[in-house]
KOLTORLO-720176 format. One line per field, with one value per residue: x, y, z of N, C-alpha, C in turn; residue number from 1. Coordinates in steps of 0.2 Angstrom, whole numbers. Layout:
N
nX = c(X,...)
nY = c(Y,...)
nZ = c(Z,...)
caX = c(X,...)
caY = c(Y,...)
caZ = c(Z,...)
cX = c(X,...)
cY = c(Y,...)
cZ = c(Z,...)
nr = c(NUM,...)
This chain:
266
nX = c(-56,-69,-76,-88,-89,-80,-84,-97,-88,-83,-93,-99,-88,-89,-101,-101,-89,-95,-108,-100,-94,-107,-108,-98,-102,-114,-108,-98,-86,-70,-63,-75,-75,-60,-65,-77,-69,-60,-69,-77,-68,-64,-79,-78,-67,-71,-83,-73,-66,-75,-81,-68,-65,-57,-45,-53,-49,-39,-48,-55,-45,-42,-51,-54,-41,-44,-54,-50,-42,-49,-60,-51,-44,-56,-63,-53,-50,-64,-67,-58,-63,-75,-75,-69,-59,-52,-44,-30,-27,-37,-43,-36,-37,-49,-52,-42,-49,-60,-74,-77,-77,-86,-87,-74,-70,-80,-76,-63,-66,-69,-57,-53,-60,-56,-41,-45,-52,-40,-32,-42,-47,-32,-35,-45,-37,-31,-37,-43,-32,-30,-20,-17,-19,-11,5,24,26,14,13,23,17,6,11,19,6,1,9,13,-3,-3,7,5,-7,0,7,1,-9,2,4,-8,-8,2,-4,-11,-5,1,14,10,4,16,26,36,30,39,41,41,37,39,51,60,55,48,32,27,15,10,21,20,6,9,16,5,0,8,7,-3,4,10,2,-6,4,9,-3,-15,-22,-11,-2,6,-4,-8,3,2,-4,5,14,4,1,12,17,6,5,17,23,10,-4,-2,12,18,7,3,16,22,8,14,26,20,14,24,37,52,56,50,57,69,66,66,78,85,75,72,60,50,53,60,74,89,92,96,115,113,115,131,128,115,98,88)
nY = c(-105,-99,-105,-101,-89,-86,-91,-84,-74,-78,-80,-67,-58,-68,-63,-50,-45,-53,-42,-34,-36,-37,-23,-20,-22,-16,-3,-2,2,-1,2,2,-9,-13,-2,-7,-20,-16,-10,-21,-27,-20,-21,-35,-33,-28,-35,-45,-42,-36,-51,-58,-61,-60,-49,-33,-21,-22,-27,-16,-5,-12,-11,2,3,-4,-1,14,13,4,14,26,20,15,27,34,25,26,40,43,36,40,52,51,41,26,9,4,-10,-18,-15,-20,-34,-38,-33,-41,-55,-55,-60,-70,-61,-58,-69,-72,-64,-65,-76,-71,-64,-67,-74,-64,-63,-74,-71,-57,-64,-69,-60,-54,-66,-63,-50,-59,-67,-57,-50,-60,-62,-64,-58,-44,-28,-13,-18,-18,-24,-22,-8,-5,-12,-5,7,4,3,15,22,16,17,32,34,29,36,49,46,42,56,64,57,60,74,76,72,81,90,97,91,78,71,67,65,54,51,59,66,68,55,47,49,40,25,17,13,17,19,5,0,3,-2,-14,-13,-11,-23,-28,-26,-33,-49,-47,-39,-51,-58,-70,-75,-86,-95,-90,-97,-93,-91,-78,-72,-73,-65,-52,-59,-64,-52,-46,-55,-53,-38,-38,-48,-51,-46,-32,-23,-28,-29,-14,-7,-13,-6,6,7,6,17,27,24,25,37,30,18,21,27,16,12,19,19,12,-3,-7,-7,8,18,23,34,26,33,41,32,37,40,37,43,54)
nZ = c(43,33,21,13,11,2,-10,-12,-17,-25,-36,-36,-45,-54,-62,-61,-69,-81,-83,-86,-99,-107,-107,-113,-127,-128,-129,-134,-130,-122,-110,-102,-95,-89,-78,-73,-67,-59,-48,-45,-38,-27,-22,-19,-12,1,5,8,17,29,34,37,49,59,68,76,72,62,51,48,45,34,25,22,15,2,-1,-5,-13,-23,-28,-31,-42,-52,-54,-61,-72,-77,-81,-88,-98,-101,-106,-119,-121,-130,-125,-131,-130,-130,-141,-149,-148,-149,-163,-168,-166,-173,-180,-171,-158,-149,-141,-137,-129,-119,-113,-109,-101,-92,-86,-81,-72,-62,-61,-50,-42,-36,-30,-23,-11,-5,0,10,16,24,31,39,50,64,76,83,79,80,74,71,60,51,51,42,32,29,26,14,6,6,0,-13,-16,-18,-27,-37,-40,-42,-56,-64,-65,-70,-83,-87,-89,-96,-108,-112,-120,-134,-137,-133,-146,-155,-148,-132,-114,-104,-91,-74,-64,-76,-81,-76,-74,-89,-87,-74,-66,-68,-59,-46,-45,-45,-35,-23,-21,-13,-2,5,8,18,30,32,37,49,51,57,49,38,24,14,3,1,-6,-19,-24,-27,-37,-46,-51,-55,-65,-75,-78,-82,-91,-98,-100,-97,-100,-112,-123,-123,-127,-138,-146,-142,-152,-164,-165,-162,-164,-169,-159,-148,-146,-144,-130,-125,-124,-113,-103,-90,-90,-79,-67,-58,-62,-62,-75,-92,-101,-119,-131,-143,-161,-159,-165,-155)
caX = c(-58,-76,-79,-94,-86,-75,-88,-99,-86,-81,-100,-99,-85,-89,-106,-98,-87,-101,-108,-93,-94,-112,-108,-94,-104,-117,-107,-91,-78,-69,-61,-78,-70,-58,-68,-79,-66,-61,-74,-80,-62,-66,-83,-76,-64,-72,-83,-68,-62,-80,-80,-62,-66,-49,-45,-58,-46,-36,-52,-57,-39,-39,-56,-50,-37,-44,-59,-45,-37,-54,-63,-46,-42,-60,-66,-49,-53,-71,-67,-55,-68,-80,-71,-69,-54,-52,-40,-27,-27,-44,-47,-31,-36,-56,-49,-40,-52,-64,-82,-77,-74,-90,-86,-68,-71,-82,-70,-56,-68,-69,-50,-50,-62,-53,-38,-48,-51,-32,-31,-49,-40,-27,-37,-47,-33,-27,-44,-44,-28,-33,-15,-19,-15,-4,15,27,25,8,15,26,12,2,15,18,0,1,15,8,-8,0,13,0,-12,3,10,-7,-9,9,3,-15,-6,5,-9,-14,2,3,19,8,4,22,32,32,31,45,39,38,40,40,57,63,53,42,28,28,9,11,23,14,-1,11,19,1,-1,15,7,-6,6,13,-6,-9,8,9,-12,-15,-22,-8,1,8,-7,-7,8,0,-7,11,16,2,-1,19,18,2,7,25,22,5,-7,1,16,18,2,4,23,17,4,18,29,17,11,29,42,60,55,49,63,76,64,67,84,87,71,71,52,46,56,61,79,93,92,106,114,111,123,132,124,110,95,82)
caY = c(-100,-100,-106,-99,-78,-86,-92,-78,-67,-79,-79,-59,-58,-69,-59,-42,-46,-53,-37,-28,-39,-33,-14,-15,-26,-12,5,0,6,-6,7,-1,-16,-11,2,-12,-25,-10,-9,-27,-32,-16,-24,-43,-35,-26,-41,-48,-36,-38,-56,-61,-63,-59,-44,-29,-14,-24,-26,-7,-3,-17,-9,8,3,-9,3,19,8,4,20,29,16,16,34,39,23,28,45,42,32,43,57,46,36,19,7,-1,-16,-21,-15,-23,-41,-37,-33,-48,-59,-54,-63,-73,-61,-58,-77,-75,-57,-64,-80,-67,-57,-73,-76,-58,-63,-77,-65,-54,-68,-71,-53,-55,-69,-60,-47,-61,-69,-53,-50,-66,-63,-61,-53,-38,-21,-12,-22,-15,-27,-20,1,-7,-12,2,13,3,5,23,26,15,22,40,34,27,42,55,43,43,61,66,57,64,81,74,70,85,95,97,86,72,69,62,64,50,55,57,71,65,46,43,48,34,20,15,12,19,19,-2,-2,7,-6,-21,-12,-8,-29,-32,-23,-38,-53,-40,-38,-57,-60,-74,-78,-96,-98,-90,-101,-89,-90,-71,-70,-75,-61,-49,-62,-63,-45,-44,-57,-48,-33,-36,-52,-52,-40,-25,-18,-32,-25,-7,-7,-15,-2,12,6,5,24,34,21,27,40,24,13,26,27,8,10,21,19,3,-4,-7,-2,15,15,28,33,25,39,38,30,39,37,34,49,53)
caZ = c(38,31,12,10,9,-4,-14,-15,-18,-33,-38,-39,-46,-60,-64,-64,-75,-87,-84,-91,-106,-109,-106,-118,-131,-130,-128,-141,-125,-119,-105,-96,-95,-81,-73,-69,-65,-53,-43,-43,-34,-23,-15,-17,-3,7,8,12,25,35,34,38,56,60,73,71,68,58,47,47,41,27,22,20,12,-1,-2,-6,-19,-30,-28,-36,-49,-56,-55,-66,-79,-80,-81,-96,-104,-101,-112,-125,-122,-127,-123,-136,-130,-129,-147,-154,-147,-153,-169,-169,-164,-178,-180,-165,-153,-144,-136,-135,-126,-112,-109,-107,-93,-87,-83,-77,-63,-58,-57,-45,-35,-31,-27,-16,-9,-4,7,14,22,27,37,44,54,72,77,85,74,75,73,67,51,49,51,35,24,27,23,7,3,5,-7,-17,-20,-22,-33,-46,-44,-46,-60,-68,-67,-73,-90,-89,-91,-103,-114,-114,-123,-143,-139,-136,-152,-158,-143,-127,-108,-99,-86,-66,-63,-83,-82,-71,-80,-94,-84,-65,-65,-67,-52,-43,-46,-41,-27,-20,-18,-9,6,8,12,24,34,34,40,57,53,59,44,30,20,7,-1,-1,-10,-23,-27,-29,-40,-53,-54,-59,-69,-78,-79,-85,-95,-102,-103,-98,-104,-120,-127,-123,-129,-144,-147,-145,-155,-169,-167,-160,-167,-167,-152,-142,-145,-140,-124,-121,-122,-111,-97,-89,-90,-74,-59,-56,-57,-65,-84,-96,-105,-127,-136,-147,-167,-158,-164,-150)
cX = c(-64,-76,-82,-92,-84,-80,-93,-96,-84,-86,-99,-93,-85,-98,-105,-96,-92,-103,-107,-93,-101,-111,-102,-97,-109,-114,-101,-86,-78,-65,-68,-76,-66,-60,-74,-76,-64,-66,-78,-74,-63,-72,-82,-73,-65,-79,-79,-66,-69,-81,-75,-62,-59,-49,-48,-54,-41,-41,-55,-51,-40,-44,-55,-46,-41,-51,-57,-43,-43,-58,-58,-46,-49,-63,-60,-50,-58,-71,-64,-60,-73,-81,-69,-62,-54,-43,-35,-27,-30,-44,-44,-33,-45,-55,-48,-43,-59,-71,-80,-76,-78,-90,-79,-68,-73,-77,-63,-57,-67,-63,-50,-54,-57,-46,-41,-50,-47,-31,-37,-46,-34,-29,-41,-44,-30,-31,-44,-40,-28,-27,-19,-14,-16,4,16,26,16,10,19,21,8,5,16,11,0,5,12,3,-8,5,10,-4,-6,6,3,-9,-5,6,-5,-12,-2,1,-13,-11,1,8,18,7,9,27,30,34,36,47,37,43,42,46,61,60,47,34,26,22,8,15,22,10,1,13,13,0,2,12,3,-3,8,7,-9,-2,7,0,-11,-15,-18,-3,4,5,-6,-4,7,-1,-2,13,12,0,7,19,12,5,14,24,15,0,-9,6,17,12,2,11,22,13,9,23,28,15,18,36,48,61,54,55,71,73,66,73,88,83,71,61,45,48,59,69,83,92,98,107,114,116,123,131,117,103,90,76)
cY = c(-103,-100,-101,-91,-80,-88,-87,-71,-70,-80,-73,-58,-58,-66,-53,-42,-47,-48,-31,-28,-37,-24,-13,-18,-21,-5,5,3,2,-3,3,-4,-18,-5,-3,-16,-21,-9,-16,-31,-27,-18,-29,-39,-31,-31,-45,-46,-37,-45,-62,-64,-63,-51,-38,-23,-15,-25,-19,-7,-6,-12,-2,8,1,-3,9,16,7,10,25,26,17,23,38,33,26,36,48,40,37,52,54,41,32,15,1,-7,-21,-23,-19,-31,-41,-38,-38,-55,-58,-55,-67,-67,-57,-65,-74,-68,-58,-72,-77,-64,-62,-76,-70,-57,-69,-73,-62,-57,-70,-65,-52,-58,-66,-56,-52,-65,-62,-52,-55,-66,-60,-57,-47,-31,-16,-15,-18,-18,-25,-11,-1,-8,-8,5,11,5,10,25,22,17,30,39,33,33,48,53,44,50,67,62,57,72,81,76,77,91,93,92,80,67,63,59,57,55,53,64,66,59,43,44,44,26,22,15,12,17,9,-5,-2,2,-10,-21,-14,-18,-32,-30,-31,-45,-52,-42,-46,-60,-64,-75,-85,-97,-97,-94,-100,-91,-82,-68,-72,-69,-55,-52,-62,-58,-45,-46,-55,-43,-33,-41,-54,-47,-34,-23,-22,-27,-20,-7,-9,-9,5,14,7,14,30,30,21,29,35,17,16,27,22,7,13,24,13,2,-7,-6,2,13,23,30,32,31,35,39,34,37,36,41,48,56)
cZ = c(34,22,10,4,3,-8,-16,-18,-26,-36,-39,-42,-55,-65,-66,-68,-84,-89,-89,-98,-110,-109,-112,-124,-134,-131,-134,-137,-122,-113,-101,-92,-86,-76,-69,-65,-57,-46,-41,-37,-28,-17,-16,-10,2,9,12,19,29,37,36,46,63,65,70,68,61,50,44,42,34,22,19,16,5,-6,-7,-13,-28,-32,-34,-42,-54,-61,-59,-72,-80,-80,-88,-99,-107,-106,-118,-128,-121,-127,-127,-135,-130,-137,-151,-152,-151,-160,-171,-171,-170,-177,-172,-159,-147,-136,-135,-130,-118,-109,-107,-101,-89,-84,-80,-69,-59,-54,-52,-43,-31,-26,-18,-9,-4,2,10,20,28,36,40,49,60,78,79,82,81,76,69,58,49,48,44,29,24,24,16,4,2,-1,-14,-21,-22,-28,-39,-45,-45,-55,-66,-71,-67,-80,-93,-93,-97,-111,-116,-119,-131,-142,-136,-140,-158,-154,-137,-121,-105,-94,-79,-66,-71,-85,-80,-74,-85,-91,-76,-64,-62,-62,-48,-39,-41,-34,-21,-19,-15,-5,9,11,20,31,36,37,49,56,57,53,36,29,15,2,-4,-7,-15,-27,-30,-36,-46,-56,-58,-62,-76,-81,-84,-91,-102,-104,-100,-102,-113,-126,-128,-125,-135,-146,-147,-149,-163,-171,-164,-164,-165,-160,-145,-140,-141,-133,-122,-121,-117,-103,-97,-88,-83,-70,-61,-57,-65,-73,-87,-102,-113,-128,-141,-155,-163,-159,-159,-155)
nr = c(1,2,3,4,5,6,7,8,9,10,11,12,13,14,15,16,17,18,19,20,21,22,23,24,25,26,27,28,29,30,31,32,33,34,35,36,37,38,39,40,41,42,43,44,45,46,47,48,49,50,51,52,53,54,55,56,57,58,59,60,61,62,63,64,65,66,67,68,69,70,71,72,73,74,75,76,77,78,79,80,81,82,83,84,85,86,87,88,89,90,91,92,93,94,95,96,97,98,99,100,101,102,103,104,105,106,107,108,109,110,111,112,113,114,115,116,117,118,119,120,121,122,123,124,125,126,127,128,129,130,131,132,133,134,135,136,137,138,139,140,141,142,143,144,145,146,147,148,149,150,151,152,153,154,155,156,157,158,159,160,161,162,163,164,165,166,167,168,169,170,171,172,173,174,175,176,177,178,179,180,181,182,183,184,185,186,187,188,189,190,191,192,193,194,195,196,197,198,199,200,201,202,203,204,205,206,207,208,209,210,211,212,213,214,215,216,217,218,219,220,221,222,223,224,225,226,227,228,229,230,231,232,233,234,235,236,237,238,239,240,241,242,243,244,245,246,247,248,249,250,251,252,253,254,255,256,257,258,259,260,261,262,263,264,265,266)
């Protein structure tokens, strides 16, 4: 396995991101933010995917894939953005961060690239593995990929429609997949990085690195600046209406609704 890819990729990686930190410093939307990080994890792996050196069709595929994945996720944040939605959790730590939070802003971009170079990572080993496609453990992670990235864009666009409803305003979603969890969109997300240990499964060179990359998105998402934050911010503007959500939708995997306790008003 060649250094060098990895290095370039963690050179653009970490300029994009500055980037992002210049576009929101100029424009006041921090919705840029992840439209850029979006797209910058996007051509890190499909660098990766050309460069892997690993069997050809098994690089086509990855790149399709990885390609499908950034293209969707950016062009529906930069699309919110670009209607004028920003993003509670940007502003609520900006806010926070007061006079200092020019500096603490672009050290934060800067954790967010190294994240997207576990992720990158993650496709580059897939790429490198010279296993000839299709195995059956390869027809698996495709299909995970697949559902995946439908489940976040129906998930996305079941609480696009939401938002659109007079009972936006006070009520929460719980149309589609928001009636099974808190956050289907975020499973979605994590699911869509379980396919890659899958793709580099039997390399010469994987060493569950890969699996790196399932693991910090979940632990992202669920512990740090996903749901914490965004739950947090619901809590503060639906209140009662959202804790009676949280007792009765589990928050990250999909799973049966518990019914409401008696005394308890929805």
């Amino acid at each position: 396995m060649s250094i060098l890819p990895l290095v370039l990729i963690a050179v653009w990686l970490s300029v994009a991101m500055a980037g992002a930190w210049a576009i929101q410093r100029t424009s006041g939307q921090s919705g840029w933010i992840d439209t850029v990080w979006s797209m910058a994890v996007g051509i890190g792996g499909v660098v990766a995917a050309i460069l892997g050196g690993g069997d050809f069709d098994r690089r086509i595929i990855l790149l399709i894939v990885i390609c499908a994945w950034s293209l969707r996720l950016a062009s529906f944040i930069g699309s919110r953005t670009k209607c004028g939605g920003e993003d509670p959790r940007y502003a609520k730590l900006i806010d926070e961060w007061g006079d200092g939070a020019a500096l603490r802003l672009f050290i934060f971009l800067q954790t967010q690239a190294f994240a997207a170079f576990v992720l990158v990572l993650a496709v580059y080993l897939a790429a490198a593995n010279d296993q000839p496609f299709l195995r059956p453990i390869d027809g698996l992670a495709t299909l995970l990929a697949m559902v995946a990235l439908g489940g976040e864009a129906l998930s996305d666009a079941q609480l696009a429609r939401f938002r659109k409803t007079p009972e936006a305003k006070k009520e929460v979603c719980e149309i589609g997949f928001w009636r099974y969890s808190r956050h289907p969109n975020y499973f979605f997300e994590w699911l869509f990085w379980c396919c890659w240990p899958l793709f580099a499964w039997d390399a010469p060179i994987w060493n569950g690195l890969s699996l790196l990359a399932p693991l910090m998105m979940y632990w992202l998402l669920v512990h740090v600046s996903g749901i914490p934050p965004l739950e947090d911010h619901m809590l503060r503007s639906r209140g009662d209406k959202f804790r009676a959500l949280q007792r009765r939708v589990n928050a990250f995997f999909p799973g049966p609704r518990k019914p409401t306790l008696q005394g308890h008003q929805e």
